[in-house]
N, C-alpha and C positions, 0 to 999 in steps of 0.2 A: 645681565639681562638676556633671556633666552631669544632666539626667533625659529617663526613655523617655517618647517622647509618640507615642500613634499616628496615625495616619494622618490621620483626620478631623481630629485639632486640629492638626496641620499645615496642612492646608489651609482651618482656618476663620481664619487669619493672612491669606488672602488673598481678598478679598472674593467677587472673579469666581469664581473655582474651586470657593469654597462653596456658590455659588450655584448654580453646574452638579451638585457631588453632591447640591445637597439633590432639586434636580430628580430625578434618576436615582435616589437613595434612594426618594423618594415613587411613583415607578414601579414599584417592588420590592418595596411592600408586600402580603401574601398571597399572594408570589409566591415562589420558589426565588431569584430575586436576577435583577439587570438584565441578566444577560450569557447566551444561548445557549451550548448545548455546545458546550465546547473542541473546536479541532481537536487531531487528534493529533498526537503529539510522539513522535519516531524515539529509540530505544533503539539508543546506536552496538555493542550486543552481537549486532544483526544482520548490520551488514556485516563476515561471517565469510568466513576460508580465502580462496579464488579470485575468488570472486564479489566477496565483500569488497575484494580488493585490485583488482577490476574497476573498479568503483564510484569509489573511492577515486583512481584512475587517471583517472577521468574528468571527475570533480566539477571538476576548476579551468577546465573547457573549456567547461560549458555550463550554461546557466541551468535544465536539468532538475532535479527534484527526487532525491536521492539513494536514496530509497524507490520510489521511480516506475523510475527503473533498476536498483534491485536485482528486485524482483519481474518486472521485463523479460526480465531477465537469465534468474532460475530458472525461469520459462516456458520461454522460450527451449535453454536447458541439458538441462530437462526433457524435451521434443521430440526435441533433437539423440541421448541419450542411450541412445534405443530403449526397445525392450520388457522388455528382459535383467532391471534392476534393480528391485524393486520391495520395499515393505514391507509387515508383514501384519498386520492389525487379525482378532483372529480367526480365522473363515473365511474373511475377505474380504482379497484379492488389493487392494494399490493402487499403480499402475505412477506412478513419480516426474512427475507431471502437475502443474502448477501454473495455473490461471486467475484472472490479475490481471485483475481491472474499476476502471480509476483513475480517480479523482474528480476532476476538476479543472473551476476557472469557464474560461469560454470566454475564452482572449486569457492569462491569468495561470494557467494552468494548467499550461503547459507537459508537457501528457501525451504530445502526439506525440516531444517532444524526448526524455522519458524513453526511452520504445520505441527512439526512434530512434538514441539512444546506447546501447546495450545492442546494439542489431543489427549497429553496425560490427564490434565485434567478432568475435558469431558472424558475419560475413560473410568474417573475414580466418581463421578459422580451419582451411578451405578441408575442412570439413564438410559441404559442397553446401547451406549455408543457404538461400540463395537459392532452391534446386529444391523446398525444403519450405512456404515462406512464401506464407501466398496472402492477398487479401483477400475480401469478397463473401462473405459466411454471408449466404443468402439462404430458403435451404429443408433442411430434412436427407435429402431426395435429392438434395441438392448436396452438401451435406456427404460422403457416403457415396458419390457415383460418382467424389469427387475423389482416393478410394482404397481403391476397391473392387476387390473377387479376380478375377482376367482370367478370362474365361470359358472361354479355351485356349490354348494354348503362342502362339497368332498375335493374341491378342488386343491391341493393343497400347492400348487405353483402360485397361485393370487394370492394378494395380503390386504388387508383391509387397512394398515399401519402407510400412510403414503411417505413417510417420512424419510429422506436420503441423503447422502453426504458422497458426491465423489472426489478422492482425491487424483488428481493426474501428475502425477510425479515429471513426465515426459508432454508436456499439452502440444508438445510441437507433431507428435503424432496426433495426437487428436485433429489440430488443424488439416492433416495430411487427409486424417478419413472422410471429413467432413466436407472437400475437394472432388472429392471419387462422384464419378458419372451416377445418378441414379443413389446417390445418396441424402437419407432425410433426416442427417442427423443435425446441420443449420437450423431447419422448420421446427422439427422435436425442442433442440435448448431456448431457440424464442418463443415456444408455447410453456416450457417447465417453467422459465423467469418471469415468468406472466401469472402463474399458478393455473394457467386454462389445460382441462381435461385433455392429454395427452393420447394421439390414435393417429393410425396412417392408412389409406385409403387401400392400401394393398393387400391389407392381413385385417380385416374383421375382427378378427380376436383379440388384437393386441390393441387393448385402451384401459388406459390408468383416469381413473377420475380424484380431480383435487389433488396433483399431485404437491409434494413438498418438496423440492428437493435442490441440494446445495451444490455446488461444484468450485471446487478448489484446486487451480492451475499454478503448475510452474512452472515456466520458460527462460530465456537468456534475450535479451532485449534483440541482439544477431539474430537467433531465431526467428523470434517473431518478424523481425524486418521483411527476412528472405520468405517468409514465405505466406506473406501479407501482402493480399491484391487491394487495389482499389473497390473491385467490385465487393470484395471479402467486407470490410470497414462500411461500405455502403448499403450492405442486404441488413446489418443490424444483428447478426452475430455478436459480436465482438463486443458492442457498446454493452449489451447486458452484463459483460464484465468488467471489474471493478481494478482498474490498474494501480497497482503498488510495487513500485520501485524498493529492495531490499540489497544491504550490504551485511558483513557484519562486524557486527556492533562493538567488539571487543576480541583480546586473544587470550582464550582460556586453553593452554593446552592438554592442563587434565579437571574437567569440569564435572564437580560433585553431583552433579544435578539437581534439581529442589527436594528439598528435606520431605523427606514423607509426613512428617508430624504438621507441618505447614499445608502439603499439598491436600494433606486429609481437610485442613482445616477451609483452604480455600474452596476443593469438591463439594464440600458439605453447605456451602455458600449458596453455589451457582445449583444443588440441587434443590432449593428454598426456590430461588431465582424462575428456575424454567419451572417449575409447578405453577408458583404462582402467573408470570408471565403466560402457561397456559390457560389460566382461566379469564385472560380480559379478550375483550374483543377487538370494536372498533377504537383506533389511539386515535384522538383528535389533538387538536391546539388548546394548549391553557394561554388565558388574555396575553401573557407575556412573549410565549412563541407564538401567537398569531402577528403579534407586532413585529415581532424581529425578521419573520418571515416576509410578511408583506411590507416590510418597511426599507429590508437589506439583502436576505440570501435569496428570496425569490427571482431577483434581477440580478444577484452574481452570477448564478448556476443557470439560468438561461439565457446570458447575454450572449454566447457563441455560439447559439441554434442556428444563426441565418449567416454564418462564416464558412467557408467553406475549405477546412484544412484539416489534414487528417489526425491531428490530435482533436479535434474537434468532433468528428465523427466517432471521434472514442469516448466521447464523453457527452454525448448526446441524455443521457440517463443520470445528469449529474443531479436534478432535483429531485427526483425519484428515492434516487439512490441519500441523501442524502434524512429524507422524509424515514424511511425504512430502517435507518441508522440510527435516527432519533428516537424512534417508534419503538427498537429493539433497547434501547435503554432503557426508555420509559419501562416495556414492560418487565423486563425484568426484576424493577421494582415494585411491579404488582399494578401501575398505574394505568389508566386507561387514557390520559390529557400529556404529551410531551409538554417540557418546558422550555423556558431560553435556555435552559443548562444542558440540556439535551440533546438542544439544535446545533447550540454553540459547540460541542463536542464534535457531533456529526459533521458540522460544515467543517471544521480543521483538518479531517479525514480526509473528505471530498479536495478540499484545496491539494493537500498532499497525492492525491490519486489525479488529478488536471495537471499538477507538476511532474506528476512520473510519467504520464499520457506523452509531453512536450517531452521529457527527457529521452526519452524509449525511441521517440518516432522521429526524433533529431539524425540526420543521415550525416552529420558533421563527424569527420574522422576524430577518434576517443584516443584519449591517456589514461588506462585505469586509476593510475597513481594520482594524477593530478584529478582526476572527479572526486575519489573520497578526499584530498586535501582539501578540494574546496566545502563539501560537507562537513568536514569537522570543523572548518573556517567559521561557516555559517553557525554552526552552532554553540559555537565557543563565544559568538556574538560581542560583547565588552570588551571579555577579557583575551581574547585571543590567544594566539598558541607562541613558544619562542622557536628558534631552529630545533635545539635540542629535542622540543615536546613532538615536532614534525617528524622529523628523524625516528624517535620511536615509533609513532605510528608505521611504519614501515621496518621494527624489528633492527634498523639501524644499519641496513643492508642498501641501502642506494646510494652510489657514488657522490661524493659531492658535488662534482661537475653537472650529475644530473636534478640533484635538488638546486643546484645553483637556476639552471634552465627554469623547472618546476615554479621556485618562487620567482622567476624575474617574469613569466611569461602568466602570474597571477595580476605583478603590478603595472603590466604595459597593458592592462585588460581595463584599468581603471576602476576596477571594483573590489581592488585589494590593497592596504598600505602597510608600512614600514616605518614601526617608529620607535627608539630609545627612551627610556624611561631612566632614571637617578636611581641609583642603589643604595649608594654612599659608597662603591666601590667603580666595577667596570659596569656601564649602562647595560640594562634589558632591553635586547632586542624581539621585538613580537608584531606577529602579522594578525591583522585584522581586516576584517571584511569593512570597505566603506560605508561609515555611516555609523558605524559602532562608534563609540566616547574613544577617541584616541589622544593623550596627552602630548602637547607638542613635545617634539625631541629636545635633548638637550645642547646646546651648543660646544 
């Protein structure tokens, strides 16, 4: 006859091991427990429809994170897509815009790859991506003369095309310009995400009407800390973007890239896609996303409005944001009505971008190694991982003493177990997140 034994008396069978939790227990006392906020863990009910099978396309090619290329993507899409389609909160107009700011550590982040796998596409689509793509956000008279109203038929600095995509490789400069005495480059990004007619009272001439325009930031979650004020989080900057936490995803060290015969096939998709999506206008609720809205994500996504904590104020625009998400699915199938399928999509997004909000703005001292352990933890969900499968995750290059530490200081956390399974030979040892189907161990 078997019996359940938990975790801890599993490991007090092994001297060393217990010796590491008891450590890492004794650390945790008057405390919330040893381990910093999780990163977040992708919900595959976001990569939906086009974009979805983009992604999906893409993922065996490159060590980008697959979340990192999906919000690339819907930036991107969003841009391409013009003025035409938008959804409406109220009174208020909001034209299918998306601004992803991706988290990633410098080197292991792989944020440029995300961007940068999402852009071949829009580059093969033959949507003139490239004429819309710029980098250098340096001022919002920059911003605004890079597509502002010609001043006459011969003017040829104005462009009547409002349509833009920046990518900021470095956003942590940006933040820096945006700081500077007498700068209006804060005022300009909350007027672009708004889609309201773009001008600054100093320069008469520089005013963009209708602008369209996307922005797509990269930073290191350190970054952003240091140089993120209170006041910064509270002028409402910030909230207009769209936080996603990225790692990466796998280790390819010499990666084929996507097959051109496929990628052809997928551009020629999304070129169907953004034409038609150009032509709807306003997207409304069909009966079933009116329900799911007003019944459930309406009150998810604005329960932390009257909270007063700084992932909170990052995520002030979570209903917005998630409408506009919805909106961009929809049209890309030509539709003018989102569905639950659509919503359902967009809110697993949103959840994952409120988890990265909390991850990022967590001041708790970090273990790179143990954050993505605990990420592949969570995702491995059921089946969880054995030491071996951990071990590679890390190339097979970490001491044992300090994976010894790494797992004991999961299970003194209480939100991780340890348990042996029957082979018919030596027992499987595998760690799993609590709450997962864990089979009792064997005796």
């Amino acid at each position: 006859m078997t019996r359940r034994r938990d975790a801890v008396s599993l490991l007090g069978e092994h001297d060393a091991e217990a010796r590491v939790e008891a450590f890492h227990q004794k650390r945790a006392e008057g405390a919330n427990g040893p381990l910093a906020t999780p990163p977040p863990v992708a919900d595959g009910s976001m990569f939906y429809g086009l974009l979805g099978e983009l992604v999906a396309t893409a993922d065996p090619s490159t060590e980008a994170d697959p979340v990192g290329v999906l919000a690339s993507a819907l930036a991107a899409c969003g841009a391409l897509v013009g003025t035409n389609p938008f959804a409406q909160v109220g009174n208020t107009r909001h034209p299918l815009l998306i601004w992803p700011l991706l988290f990633g550590r410098t080197g292991s982040g792989r944020k440029g790859q995300a961007t940068d796998t999402a852009e071949i596409f829009m580059h093969e689509t033959g949507m003139g991506y490239g004429d819309i793509c710029v980098t250098g956000l340096s001022s919002g008279e920059g911003l605004i003369d890079r597509i502002r109203d010609p001043d006459s038929p011969d003017d040829t600095g104005g462009t009547m095309d409002k349509r833009l995509v920046v990518v900021e490789p470095e956003f942590a400069t940006v933040m820096a310009r945006a700081k500077r005495e007498g700068s209006s480059l804060g005022t300009v990004l909350r007027q672009a995400w708004d889609g309201r007619t773009l001008a600054v009272l100093t320069r008469s001439a520089y005013r963009a009407t209708n602008p369209h325009a996307a922005i797509i930031g990269h930073i290191t979650p350190k970054e952003f800390r240091l140089r993120l004020a209170e006041s910064d989080m509270a002028g409402g900057s910030y909230n207009r973007f769209l936080p996603v936490y990225v790692e990466r995803s796998k280790r390819l060290p010499i990666p084929d890239g996507v097959n051109p015969d496929t990628l052809a096939e997928i551009a020629g998709k999304l070129h169907k896609g953004i034409l038609a999506a150009g032509k709807v206008r306003r997207i409304a609720f069909d009966q079933g996303a009116q329900a799911l809205w007003a019944d459930r994500l309406y009150d998810e996504f604005t329960a932390a409005d009257d909270e007063d904590f700084a992932w909170t104020e990052f995520t002030r625009r979570s209903a917005p944001y998630c409408l506009r998400i919805a909106g961009l699915y929809a049209a890309l199938e030509g539709r003018d009505r989102m569905s639950a399928d659509h919503l359902t999509a967009a809110a697993a997004l949103i959840r994952y971008s409120i988890a990265s909000a909390v991850f990022v703005l967590d001041k708790s001292m970090r273990d790179p190694k143990l954050d993505r352990l605990r990420r592949h933890l969570d995702q491995a969900s059921d089946t969880g991982l054995t030491r071996s499968e951990i071990s590679a995750l890390f190339s097979r290059n970490v001491p044992k003493h300090a994976l010894d530490e790494m797992l004991a200081a999961l299970i003194a956390s209480g939100q991780y177990a340890k348990a042996s399974t029957s082979t018919g030979g030596r027992p499987a040892v595998r760690y799993r997140r609590v709450g997962a189907s864990v089979p009792a161990p064997d005796e």
